[in-house]
Biopython code that builds the backbone (N, CA, C, O; Angstrom):
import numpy as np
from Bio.PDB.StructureBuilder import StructureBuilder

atoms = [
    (1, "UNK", "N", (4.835, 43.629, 53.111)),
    (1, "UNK", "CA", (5.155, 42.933, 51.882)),
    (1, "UNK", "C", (4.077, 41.879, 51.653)),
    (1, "UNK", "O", (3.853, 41.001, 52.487)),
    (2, "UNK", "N", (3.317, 42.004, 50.328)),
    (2, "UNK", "CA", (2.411, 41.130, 50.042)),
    (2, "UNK", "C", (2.807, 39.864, 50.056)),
    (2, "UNK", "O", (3.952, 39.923, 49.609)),
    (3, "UNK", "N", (2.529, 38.586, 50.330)),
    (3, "UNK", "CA", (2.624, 37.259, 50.204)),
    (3, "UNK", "C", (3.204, 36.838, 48.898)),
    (3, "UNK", "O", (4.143, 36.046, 48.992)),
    (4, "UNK", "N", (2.786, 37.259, 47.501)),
    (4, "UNK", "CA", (3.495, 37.310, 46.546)),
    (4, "UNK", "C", (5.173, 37.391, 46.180)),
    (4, "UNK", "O", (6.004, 36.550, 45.838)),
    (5, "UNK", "N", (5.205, 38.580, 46.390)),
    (5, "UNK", "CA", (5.977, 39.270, 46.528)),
    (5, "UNK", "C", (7.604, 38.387, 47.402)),
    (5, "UNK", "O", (8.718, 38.097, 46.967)),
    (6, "UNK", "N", (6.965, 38.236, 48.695)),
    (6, "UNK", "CA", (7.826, 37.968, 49.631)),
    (6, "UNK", "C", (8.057, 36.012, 49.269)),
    (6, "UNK", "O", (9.094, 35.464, 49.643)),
    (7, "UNK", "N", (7.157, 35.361, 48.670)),
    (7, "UNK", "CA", (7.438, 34.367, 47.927)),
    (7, "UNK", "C", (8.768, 34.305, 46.988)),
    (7, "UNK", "O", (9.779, 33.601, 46.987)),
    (8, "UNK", "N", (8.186, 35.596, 46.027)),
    (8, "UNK", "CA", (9.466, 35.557, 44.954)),
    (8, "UNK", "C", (10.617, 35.940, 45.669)),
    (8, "UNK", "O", (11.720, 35.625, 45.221)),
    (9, "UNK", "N", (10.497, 36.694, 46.910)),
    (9, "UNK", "CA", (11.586, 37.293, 47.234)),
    (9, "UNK", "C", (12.587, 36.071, 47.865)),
    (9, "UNK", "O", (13.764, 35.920, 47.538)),
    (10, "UNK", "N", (11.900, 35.293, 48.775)),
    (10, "UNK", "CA", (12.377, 33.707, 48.771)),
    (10, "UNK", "C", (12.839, 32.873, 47.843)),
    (10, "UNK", "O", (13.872, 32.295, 48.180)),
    (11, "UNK", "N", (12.345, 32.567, 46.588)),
    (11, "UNK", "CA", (12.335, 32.121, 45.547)),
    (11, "UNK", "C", (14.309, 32.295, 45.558)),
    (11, "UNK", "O", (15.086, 31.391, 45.865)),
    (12, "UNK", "N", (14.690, 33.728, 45.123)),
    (12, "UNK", "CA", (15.687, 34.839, 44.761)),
    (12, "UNK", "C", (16.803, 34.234, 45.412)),
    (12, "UNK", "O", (17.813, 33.662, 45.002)),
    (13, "UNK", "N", (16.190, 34.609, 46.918)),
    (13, "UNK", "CA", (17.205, 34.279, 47.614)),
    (13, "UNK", "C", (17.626, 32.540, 47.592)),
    (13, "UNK", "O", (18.830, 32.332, 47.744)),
    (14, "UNK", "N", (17.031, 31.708, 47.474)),
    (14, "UNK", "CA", (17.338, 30.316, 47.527)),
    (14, "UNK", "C", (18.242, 30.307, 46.595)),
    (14, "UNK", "O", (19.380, 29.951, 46.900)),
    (15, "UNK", "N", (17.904, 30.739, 45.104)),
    (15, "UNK", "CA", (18.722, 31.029, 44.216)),
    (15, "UNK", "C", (20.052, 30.899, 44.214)),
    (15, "UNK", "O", (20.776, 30.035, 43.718)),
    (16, "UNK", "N", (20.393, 32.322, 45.121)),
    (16, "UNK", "CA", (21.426, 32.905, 45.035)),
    (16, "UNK", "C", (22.152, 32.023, 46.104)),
    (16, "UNK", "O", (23.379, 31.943, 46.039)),
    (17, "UNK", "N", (21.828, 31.707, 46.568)),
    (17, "UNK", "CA", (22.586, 30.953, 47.837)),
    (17, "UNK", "C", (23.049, 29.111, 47.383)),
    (17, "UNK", "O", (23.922, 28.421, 47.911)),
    (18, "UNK", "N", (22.208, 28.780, 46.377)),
    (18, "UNK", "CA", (22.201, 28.051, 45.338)),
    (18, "UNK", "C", (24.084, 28.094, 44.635)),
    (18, "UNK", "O", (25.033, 27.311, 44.597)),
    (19, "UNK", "N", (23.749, 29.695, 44.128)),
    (19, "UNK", "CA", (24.867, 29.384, 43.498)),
    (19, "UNK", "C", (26.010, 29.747, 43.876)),
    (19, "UNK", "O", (26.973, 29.592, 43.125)),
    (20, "UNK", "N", (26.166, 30.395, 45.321)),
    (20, "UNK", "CA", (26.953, 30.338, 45.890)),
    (20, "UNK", "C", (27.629, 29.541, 46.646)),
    (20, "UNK", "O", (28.678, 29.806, 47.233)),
    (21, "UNK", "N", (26.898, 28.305, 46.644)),
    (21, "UNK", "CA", (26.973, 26.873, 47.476)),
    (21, "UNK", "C", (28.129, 26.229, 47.393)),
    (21, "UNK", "O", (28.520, 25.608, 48.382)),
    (22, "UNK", "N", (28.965, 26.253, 46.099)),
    (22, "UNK", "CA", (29.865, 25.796, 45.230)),
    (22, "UNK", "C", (30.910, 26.401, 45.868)),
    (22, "UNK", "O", (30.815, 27.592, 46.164)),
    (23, "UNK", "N", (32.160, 25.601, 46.200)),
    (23, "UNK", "CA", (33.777, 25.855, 46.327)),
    (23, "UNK", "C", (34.241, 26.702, 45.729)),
    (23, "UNK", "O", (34.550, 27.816, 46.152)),
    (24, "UNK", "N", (34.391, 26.137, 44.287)),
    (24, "UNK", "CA", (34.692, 26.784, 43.057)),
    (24, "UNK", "C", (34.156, 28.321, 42.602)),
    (24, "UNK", "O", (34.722, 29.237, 42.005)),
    (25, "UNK", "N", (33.147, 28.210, 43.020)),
    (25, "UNK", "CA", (31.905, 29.712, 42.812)),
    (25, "UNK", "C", (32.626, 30.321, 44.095)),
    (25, "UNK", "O", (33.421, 31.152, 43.655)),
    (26, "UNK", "N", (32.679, 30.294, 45.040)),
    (26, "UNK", "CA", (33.370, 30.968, 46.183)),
    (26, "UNK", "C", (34.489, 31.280, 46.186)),
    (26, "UNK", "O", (34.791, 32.110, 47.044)),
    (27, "UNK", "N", (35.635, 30.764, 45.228)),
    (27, "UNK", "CA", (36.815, 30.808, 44.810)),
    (27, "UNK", "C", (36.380, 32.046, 43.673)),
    (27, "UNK", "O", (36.778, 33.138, 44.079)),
    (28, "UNK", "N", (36.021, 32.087, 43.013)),
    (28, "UNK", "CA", (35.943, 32.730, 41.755)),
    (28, "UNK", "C", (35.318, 34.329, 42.413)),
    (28, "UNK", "O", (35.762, 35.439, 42.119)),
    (29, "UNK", "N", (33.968, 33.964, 43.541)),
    (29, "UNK", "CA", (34.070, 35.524, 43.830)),
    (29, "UNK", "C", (34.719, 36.220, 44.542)),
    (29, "UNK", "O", (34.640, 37.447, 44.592)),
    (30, "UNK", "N", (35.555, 35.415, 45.279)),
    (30, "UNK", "CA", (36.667, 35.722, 46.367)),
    (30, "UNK", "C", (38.137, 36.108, 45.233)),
    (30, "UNK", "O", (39.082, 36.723, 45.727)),
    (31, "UNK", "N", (38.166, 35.859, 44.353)),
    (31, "UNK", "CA", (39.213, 36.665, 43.117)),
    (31, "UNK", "C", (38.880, 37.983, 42.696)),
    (31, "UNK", "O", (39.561, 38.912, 42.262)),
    (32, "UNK", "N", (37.385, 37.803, 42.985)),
    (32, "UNK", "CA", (36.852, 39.081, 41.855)),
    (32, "UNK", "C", (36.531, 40.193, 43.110)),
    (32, "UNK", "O", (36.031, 41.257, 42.746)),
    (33, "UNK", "N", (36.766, 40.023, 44.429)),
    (33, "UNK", "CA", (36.856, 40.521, 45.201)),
    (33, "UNK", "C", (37.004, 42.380, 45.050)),
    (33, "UNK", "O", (36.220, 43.307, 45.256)),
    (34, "UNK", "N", (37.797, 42.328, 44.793)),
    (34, "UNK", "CA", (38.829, 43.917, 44.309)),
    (34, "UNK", "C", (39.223, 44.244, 43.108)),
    (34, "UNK", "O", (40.034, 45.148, 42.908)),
    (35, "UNK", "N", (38.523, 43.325, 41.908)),
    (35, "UNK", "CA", (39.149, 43.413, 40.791)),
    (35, "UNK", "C", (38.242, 42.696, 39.319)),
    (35, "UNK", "O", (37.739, 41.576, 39.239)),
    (36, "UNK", "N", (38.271, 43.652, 38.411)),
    (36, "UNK", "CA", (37.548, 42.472, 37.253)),
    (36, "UNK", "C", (38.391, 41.760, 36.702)),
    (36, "UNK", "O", (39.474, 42.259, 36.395)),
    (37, "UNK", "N", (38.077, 40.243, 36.401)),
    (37, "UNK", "CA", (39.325, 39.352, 36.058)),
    (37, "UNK", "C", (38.480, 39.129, 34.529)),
    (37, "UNK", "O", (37.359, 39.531, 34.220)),
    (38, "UNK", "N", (39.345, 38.437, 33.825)),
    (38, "UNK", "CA", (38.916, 37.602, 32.500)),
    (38, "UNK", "C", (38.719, 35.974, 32.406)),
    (38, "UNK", "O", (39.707, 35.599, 33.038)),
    (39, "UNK", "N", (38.339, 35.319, 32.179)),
    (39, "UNK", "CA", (38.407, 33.764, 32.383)),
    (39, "UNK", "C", (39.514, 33.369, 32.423)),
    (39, "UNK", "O", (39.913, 32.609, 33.306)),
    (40, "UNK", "N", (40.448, 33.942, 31.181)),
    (40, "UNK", "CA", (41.887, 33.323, 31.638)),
    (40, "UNK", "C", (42.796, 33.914, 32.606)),
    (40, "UNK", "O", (43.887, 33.376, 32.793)),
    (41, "UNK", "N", (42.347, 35.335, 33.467)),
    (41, "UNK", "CA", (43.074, 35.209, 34.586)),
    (41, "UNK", "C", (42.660, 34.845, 35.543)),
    (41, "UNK", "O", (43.299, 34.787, 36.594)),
    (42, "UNK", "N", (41.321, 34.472, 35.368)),
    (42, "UNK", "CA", (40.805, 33.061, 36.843)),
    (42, "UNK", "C", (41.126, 31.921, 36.778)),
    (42, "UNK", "O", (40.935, 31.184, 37.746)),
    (43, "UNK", "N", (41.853, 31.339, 35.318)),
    (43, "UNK", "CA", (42.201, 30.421, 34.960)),
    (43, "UNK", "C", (43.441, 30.094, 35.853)),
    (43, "UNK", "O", (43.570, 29.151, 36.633)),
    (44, "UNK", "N", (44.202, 30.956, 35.597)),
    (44, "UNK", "CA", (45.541, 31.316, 36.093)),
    (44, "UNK", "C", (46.001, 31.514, 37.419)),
    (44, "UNK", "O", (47.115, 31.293, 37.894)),
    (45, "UNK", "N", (44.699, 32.085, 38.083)),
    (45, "UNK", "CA", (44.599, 32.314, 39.362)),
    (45, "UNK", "C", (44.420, 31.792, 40.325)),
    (45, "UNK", "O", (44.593, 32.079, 41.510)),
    (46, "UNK", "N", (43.830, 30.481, 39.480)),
    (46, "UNK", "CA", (42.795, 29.368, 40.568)),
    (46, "UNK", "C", (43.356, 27.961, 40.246)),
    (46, "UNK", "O", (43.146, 26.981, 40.961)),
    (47, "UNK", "N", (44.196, 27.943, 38.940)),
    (47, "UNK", "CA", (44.489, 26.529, 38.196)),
    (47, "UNK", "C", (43.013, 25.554, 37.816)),
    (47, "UNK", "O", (42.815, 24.351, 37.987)),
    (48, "UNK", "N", (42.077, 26.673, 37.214)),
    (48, "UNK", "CA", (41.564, 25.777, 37.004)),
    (48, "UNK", "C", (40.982, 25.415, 35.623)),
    (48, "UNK", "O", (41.576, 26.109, 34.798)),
    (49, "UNK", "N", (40.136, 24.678, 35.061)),
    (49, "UNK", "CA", (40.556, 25.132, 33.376)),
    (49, "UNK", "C", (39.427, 25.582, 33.151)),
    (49, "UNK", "O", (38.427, 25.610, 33.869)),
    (50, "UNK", "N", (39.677, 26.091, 31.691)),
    (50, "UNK", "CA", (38.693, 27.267, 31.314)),
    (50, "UNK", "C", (37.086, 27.137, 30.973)),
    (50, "UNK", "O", (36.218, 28.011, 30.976)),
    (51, "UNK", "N", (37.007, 25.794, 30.692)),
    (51, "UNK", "CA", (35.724, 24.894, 30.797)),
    (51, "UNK", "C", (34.940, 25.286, 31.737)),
    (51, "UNK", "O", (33.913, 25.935, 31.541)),
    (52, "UNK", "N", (35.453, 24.842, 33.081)),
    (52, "UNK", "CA", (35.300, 24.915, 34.294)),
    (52, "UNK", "C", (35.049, 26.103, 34.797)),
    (52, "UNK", "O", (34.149, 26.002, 35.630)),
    (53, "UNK", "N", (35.456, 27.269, 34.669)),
    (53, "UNK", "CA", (36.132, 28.451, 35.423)),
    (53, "UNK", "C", (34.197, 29.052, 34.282)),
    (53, "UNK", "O", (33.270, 29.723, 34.734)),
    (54, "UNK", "N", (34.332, 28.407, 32.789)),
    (54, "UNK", "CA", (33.231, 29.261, 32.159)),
    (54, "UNK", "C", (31.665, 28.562, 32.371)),
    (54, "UNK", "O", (30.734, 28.922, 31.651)),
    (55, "UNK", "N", (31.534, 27.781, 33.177)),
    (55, "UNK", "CA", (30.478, 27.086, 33.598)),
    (55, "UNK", "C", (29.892, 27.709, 34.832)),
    (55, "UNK", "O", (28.727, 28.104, 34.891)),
    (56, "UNK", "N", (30.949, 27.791, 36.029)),
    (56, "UNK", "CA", (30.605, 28.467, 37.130)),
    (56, "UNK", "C", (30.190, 30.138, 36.720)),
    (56, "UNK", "O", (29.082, 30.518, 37.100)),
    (57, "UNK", "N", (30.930, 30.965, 36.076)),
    (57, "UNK", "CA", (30.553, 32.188, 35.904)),
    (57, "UNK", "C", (29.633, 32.337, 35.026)),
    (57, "UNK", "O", (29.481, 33.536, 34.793)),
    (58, "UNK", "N", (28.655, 31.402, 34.173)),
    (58, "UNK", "CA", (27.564, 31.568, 33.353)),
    (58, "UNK", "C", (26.619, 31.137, 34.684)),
    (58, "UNK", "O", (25.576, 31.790, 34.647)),
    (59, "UNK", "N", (26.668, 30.295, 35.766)),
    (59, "UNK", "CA", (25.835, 30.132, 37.066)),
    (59, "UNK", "C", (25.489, 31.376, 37.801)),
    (59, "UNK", "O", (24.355, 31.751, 38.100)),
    (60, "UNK", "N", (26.618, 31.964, 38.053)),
    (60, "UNK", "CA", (27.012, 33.055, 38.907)),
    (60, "UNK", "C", (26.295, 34.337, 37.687)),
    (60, "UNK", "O", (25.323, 34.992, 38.065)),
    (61, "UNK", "N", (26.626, 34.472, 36.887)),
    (61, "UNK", "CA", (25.973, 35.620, 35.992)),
    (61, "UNK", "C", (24.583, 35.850, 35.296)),
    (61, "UNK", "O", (24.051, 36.817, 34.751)),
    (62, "UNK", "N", (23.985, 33.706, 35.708)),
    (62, "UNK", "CA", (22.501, 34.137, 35.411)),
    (62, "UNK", "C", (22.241, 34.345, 36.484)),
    (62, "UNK", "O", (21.998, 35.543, 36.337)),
    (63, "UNK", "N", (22.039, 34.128, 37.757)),
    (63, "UNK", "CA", (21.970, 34.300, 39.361)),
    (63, "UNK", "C", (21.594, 35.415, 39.746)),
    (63, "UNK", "O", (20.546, 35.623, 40.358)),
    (64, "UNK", "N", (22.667, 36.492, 39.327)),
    (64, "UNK", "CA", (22.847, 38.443, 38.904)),
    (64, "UNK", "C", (23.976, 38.287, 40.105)),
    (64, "UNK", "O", (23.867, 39.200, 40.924)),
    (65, "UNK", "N", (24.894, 37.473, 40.364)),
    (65, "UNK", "CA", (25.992, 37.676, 41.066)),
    (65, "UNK", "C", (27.491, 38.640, 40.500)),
    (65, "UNK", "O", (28.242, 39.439, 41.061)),
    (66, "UNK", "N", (27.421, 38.135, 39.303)),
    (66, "UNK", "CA", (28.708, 39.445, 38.287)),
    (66, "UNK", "C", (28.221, 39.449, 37.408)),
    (66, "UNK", "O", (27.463, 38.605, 36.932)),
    (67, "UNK", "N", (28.690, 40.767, 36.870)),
    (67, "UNK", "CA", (28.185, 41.001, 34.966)),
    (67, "UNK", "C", (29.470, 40.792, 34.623)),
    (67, "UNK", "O", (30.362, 40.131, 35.154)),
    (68, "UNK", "N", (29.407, 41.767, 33.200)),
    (68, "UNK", "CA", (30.367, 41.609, 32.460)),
    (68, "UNK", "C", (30.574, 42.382, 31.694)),
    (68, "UNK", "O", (29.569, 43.080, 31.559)),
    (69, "UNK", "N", (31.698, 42.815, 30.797)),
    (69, "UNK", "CA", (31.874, 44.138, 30.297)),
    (69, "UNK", "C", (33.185, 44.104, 29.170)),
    (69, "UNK", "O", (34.350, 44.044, 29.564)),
    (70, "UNK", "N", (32.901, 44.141, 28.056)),
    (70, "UNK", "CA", (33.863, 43.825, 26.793)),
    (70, "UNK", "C", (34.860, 44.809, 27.059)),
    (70, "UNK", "O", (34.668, 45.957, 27.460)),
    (71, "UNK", "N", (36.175, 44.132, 26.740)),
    (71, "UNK", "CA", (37.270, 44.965, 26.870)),
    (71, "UNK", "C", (38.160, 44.948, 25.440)),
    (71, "UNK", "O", (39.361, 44.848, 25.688)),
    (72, "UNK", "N", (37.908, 45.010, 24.255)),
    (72, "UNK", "CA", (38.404, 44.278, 23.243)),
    (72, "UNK", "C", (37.924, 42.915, 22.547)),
    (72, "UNK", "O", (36.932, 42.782, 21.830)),
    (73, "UNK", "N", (38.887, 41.895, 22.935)),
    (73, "UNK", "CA", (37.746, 40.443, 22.421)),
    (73, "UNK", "C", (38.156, 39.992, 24.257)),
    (73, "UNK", "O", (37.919, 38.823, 24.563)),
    (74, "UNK", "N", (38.600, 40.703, 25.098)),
    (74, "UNK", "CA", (38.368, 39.998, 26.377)),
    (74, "UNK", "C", (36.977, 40.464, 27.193)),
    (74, "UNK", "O", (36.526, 41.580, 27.450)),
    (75, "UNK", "N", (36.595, 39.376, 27.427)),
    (75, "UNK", "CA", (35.091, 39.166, 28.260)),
    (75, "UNK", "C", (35.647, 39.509, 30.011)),
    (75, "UNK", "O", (36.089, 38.565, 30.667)),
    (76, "UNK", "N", (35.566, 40.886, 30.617)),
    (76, "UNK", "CA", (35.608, 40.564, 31.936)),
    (76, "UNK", "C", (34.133, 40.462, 33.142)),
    (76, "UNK", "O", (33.008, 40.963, 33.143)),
    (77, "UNK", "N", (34.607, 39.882, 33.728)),
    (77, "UNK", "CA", (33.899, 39.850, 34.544)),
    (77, "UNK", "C", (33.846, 40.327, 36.348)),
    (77, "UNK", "O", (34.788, 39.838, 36.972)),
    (78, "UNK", "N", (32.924, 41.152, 37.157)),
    (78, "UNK", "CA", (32.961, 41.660, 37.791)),
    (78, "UNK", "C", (31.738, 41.534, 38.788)),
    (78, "UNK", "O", (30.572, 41.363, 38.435)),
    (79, "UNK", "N", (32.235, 41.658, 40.220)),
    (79, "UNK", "CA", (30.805, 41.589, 41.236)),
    (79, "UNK", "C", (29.678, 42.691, 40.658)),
    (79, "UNK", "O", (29.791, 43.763, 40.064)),
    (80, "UNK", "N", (28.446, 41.837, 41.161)),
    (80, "UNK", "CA", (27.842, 43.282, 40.829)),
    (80, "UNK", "C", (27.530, 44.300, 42.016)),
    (80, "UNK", "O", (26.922, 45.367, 41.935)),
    (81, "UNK", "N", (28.056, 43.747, 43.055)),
    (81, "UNK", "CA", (28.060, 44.666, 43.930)),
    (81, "UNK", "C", (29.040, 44.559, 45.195)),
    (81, "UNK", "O", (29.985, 43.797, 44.993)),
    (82, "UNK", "N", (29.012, 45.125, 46.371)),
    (82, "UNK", "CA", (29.511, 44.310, 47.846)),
    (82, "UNK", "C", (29.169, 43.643, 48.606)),
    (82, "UNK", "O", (29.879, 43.190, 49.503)),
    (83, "UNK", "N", (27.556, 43.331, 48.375)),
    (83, "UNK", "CA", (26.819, 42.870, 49.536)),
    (83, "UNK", "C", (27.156, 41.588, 49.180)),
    (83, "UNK", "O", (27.041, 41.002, 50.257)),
    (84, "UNK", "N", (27.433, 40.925, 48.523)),
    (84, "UNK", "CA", (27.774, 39.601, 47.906)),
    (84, "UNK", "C", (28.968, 38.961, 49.225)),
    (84, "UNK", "O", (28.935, 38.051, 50.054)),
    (85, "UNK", "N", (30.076, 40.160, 48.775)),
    (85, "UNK", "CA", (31.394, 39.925, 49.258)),
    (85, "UNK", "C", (30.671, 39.944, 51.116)),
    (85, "UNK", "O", (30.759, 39.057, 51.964)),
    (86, "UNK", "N", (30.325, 40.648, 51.165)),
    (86, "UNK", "CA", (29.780, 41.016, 52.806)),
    (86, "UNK", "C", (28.839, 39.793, 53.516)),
    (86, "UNK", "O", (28.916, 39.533, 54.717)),
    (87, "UNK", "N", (27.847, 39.014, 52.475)),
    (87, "UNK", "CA", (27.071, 38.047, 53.152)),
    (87, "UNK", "C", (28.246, 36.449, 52.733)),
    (87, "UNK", "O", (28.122, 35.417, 53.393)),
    (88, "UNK", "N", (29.162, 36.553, 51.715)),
    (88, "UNK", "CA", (29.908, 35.462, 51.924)),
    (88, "UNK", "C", (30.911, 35.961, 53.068)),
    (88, "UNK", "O", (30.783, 35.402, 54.157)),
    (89, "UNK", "N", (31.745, 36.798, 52.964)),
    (89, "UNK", "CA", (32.507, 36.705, 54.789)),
    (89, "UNK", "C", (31.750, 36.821, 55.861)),
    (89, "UNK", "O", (32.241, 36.191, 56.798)),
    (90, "UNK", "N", (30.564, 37.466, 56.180)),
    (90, "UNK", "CA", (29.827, 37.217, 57.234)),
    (90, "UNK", "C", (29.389, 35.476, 57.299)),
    (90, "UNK", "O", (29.860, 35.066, 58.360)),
    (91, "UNK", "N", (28.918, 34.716, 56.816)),
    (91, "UNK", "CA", (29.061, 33.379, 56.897)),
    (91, "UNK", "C", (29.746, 32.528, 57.132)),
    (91, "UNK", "O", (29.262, 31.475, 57.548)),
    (92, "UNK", "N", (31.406, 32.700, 56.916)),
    (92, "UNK", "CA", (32.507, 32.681, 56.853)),
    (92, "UNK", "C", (32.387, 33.042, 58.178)),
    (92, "UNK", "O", (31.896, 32.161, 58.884)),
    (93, "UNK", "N", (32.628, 33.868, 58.621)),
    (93, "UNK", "CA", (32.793, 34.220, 60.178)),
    (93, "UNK", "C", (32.526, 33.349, 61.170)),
    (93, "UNK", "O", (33.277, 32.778, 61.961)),
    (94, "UNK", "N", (30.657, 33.309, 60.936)),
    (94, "UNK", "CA", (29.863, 32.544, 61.640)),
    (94, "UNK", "C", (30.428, 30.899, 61.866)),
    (94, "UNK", "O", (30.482, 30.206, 62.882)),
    (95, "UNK", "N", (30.819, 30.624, 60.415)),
    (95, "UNK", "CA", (31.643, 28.995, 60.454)),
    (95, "UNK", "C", (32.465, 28.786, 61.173)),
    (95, "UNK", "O", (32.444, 27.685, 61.724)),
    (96, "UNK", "N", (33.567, 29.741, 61.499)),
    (96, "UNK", "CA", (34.987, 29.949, 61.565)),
    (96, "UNK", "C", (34.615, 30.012, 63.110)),
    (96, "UNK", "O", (35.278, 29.335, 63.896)),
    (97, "UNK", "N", (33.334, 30.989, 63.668)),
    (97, "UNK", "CA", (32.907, 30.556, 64.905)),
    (97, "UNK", "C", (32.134, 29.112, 65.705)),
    (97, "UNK", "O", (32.346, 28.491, 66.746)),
    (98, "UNK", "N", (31.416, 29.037, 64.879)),
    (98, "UNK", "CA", (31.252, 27.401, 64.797)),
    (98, "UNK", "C", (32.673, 26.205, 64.918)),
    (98, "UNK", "O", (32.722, 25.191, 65.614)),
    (99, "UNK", "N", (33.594, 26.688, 64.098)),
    (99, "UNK", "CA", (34.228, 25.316, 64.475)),
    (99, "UNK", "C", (34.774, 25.441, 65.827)),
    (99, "UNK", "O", (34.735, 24.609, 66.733)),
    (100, "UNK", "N", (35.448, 26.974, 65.816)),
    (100, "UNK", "CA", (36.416, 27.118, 67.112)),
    (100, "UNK", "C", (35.687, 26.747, 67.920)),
    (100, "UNK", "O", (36.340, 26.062, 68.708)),
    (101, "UNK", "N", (34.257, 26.815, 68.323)),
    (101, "UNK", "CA", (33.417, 26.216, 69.873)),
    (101, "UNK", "C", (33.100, 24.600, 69.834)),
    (101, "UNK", "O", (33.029, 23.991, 70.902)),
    (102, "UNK", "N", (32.904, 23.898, 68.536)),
    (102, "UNK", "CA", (33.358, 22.783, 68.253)),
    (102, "UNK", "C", (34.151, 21.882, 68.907)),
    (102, "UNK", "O", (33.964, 20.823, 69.507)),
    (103, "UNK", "N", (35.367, 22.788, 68.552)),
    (103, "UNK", "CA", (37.054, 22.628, 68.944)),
    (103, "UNK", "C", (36.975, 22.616, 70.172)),
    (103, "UNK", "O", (37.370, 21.555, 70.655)),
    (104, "UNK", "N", (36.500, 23.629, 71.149)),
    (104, "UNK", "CA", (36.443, 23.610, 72.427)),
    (104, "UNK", "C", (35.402, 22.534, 73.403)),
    (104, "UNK", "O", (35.348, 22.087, 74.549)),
    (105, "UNK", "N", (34.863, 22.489, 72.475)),
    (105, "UNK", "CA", (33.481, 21.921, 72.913)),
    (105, "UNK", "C", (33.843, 19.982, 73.426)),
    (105, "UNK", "O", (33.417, 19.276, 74.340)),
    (106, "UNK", "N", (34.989, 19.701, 72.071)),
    (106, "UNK", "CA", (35.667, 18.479, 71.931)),
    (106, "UNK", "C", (36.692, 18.448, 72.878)),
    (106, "UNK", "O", (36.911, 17.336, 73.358)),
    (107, "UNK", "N", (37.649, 19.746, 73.430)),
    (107, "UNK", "CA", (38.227, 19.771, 74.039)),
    (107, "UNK", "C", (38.091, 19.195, 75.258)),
    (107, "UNK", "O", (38.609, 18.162, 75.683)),
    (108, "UNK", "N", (37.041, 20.267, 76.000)),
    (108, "UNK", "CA", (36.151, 19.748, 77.167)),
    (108, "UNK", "C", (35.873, 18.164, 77.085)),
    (108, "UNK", "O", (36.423, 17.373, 77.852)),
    (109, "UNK", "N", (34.852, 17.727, 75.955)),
    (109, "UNK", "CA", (34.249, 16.266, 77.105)),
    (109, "UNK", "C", (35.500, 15.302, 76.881)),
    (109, "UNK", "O", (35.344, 14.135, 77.242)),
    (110, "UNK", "N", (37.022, 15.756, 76.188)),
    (110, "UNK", "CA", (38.266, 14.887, 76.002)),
    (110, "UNK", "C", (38.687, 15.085, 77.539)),
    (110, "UNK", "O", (39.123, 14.107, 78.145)),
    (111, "UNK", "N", (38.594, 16.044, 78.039)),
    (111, "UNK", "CA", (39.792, 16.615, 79.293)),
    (111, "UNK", "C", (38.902, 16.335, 80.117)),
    (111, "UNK", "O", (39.098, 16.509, 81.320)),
]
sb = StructureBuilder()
sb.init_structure("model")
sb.init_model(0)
sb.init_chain("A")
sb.init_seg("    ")
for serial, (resi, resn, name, xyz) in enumerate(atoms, 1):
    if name == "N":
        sb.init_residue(resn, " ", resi, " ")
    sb.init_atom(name, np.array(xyz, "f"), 0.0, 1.0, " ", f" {name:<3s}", serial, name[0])
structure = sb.get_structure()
């Protein structure tokens, strides 16, 4: 991979990890998990308001994290793929391993 290339490819990824950084953005793709939702059933889903809910998914959709796809006058929205879902629970994992040795770790120099 040319130097170029592997720049932008960095670039991409900072990006995306950018906009996945967010609670809220992690909430929203963790809904869309198994399913295309509409703003107002992420609204509904998450309690959160629609302002809100349409700020994060214009982040997430310039990013190329979900598209979107007219259903009538409802706007849904959908992953654009799995690897999304796969590098947020693999991270997730890694944390979830992180704290538990943490936990232990605190255990030990307590005991």
């Amino acid at each position: 991979m040319d130097g170029q290339v592997a720049a932008e490819l960095h670039e991409l990824h900072a990006r995306v990890c950018k906009a996945i950084a967010d609670p809220k953005r992690l909430l929203i793709i963790n809904e869309l998990r198994d399913q295309e939702l509409s703003v107002g059933d992420l609204c509904e889903a998450l309690d959160i308001s629609q302002s809100n809910v349409s700020q994060h998914l214009a982040i997430l959709r310039e990013r190329g994290v979900v598209s979107t796809r007219r259903d009538g006058t409802r706007v849904l929205y959908t992953l654009r793929g799995t690897k999304v879902i796969q590098a947020v629970d693999l991270l997730r994992e890694f944390l979830a391993e992180d704290l538990a040795d943490r936990g232990r770790l605190g255990s030990e120099m307590t005991g």
